[in-house]
C-alpha positions in Angstrom: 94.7 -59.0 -33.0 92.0 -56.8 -31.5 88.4 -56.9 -31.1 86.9 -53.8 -32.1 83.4 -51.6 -31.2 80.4 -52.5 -33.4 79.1 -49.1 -34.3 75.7 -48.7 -32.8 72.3 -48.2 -34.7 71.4 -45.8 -36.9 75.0 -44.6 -37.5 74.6 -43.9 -41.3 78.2 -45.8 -42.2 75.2 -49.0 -41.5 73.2 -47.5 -44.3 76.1 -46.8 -47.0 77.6 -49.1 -49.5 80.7 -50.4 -48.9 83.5 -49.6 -51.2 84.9 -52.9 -53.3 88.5 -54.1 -52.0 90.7 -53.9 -55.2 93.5 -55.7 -53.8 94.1 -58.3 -50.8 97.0 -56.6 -48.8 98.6 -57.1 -45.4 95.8 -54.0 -44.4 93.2 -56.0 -45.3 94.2 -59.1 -43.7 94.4 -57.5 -40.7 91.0 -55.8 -41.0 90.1 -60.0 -41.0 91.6 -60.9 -38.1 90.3 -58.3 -36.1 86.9 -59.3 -37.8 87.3 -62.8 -36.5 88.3 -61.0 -32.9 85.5 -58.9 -33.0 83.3 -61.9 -34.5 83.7 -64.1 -31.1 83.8 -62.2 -29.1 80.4 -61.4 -29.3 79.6 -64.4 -30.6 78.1 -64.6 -33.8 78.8 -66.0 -36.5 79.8 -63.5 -39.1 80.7 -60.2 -39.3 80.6 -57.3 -42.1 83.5 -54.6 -42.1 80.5 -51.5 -41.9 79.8 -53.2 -38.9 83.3 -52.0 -37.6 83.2 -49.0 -39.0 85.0 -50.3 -42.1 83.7 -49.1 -44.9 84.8 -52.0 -47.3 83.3 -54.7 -49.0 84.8 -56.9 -46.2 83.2 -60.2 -44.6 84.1 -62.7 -42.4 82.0 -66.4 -41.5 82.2 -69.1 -39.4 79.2 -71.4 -38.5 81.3 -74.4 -36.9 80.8 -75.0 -33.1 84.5 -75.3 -33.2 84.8 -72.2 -34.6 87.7 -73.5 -36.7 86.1 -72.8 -40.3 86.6 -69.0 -40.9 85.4 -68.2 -44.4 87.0 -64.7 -45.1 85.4 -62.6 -48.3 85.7 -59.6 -50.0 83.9 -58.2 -52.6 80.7 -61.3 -52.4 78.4 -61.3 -54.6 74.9 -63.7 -54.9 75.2 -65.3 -58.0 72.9 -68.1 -57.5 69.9 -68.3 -54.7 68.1 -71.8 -54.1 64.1 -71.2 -54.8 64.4 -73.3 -51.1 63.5 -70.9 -47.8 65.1 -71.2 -44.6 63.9 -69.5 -41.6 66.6 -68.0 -39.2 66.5 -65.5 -36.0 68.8 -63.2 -36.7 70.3 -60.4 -34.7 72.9 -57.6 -34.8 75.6 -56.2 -32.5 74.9 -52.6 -34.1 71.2 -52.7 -32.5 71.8 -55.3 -29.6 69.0 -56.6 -27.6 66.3 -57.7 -30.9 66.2 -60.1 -33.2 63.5 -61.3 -36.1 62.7 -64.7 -37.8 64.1 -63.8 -41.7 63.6 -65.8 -44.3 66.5 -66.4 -46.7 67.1 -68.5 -49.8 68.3 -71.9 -48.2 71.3 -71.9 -51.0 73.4 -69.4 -52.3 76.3 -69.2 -55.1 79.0 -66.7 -53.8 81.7 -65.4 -56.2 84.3 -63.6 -53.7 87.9 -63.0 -53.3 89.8 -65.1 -50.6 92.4 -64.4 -48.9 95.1 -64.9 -51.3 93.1 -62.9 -53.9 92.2 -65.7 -56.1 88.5 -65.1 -57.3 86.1 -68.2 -56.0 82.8 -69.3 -56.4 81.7 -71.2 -54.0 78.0 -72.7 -52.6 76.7 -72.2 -49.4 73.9 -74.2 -47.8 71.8 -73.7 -44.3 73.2 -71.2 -41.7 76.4 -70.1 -43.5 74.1 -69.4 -46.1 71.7 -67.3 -44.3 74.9 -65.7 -42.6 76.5 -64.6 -45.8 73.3 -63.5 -47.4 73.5 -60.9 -43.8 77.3 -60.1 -44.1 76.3 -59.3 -47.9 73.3 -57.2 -46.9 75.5 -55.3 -44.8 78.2 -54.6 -47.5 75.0 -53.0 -49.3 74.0 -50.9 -46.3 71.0 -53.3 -45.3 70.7 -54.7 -42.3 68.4 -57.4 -41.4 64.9 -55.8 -40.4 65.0 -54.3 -44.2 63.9 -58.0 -45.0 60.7 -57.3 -42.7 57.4 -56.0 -43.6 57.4 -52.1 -42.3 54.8 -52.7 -39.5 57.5 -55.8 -37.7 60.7 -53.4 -38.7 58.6 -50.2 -37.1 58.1 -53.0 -34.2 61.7 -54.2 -34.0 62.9 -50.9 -34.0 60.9 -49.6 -31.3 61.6 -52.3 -29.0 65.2 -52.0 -29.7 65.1 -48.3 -28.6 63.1 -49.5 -25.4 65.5 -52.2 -24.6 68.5 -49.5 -25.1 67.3 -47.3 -22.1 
């Protein structure tokens, strides 16, 4: 497929809500594939579709070191968060060159739509949790530093505009 650009920071398709998929179509599974594409070539390990440019509740995740467990999503939603923290750096390709220790719920219930469109619930646990809980932010129009007190996003966001030139 193709890897595609990550739209750079502050582009406001990063701060709108993504529109819900209402159907899992050979479009959409395309948009996926150039997700994954897109997803390792940076690498990371997930992507949202705003990210792209996409402006649909689209996700894609994979935490393996053999990057052989692609979890694709659309339409997530939270319906269960562990009381458990976990503390993760996280970055973005959209503001490239910063990243912040976020703390996320350790667990996480997902309701989402795979692939063949079935609706799933499924749990998530450790760093694929922490990466869906981002992917989902992003469907929302968050990214990352919103989980920051304003003084470290003000921070963040200054260095990031240092480190860009």
């Amino acid at each position: 497929m193709t890897v595609r650009r990550c739209i750079p920071w502050p582009d406001k398709r990063l701060r709108t809500k993504a529109a819900e998929v209402p159907q899992i179509t050979n479009e959409v599974r395309g948009i996926w594939e150039d997700m994954i594409d897109t997803m390792d070539a940076m690498p990371g390990v997930g992507l949202g579709a705003p990210q792209i440019g996409v402006m649909l509740q689209l996700a894609v995740v994979d935490v393996s070191e053999a990057r052989n467990r692609r979890i694709r999503l659309a339409n997530p939603q939270v319906i269960d968060a562990s009381a458990i923290m976990n503390v993760h750096e996280e970055a973005s390709p959209n503001l490239p060159g910063v990243s912040a220790k976020i703390s996320r719920p350790r667990g996480v219930s997902v309701r989402y739509m795979d692939e063949g469109g079935a609706i799933l619930e499924r749990d998530f646990v450790g760093l694929e949790a922490t990466s869906v809980q981002h992917q989902i932010d992003h469907l929302a129009g968050r990214m990352y530093f919103d989980n920051l007190s304003k003084i470290k996003r003000d921070m963040l966001l200054r260095r990031a505009r240092k480190t860009k030139g």
